[in-house]
C-alpha positions in Angstrom: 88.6 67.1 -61.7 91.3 70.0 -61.2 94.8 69.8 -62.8 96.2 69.8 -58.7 94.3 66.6 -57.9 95.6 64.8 -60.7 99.4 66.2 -60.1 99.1 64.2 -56.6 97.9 61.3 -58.0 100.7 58.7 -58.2 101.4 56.7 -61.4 99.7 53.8 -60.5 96.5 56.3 -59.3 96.6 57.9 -62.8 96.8 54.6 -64.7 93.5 53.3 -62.8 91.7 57.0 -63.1 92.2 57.0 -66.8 90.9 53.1 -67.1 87.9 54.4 -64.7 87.3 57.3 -67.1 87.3 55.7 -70.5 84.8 53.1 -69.2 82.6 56.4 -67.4 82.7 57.8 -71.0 82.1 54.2 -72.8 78.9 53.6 -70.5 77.8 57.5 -71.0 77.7 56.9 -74.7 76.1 53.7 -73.9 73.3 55.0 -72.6 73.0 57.9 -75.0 72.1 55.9 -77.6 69.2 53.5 -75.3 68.1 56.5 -73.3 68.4 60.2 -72.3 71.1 61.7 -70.6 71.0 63.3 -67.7 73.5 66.1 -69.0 74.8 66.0 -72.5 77.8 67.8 -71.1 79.0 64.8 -69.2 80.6 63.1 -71.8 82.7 66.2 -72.8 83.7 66.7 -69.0 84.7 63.1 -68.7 87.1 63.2 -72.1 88.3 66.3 -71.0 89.1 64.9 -67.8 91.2 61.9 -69.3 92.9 64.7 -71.7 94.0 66.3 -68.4 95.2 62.9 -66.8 97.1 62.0 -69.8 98.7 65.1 -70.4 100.2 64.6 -67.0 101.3 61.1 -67.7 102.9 62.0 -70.4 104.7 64.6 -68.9 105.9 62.5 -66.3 107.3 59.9 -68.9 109.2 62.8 -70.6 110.3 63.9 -68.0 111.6 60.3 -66.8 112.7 59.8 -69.9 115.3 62.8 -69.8 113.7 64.2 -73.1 114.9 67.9 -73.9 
């Protein structure tokens, strides 16, 4: 997912995409252990993803928060 998608997501979007992304990862490792993955690399795209979204979150609550 690129940095511009998540920047037009609103608030409530972001909230849902980062509960959608944790659970993505959750089932990933989930079936790493039972079976093989498909692509290792998934589960490192997907946390990386949720790093992106909640970088911008919090940027957005410093930002409404009038931090300095």
């Amino acid at each position: 997912m690129k940095i511009k998608e998540i920047r037009d997501m609103s608030d409530v979007q972001l909230a849902d995409e980062i509960r959608r992304l944790r659970r993505h990862v959750y089932d990933l490792r989930a079936q790493s252990v039972t079976e093989k993955l498909e692509s290792p690399t998934l589960i490192k795209q997907a946390r990386r993803d949720i790093a992106r979204c909640l970088t911008v979150q919090n940027e957005r609550a410093g930002a409404a928060g009038g931090e300095k």
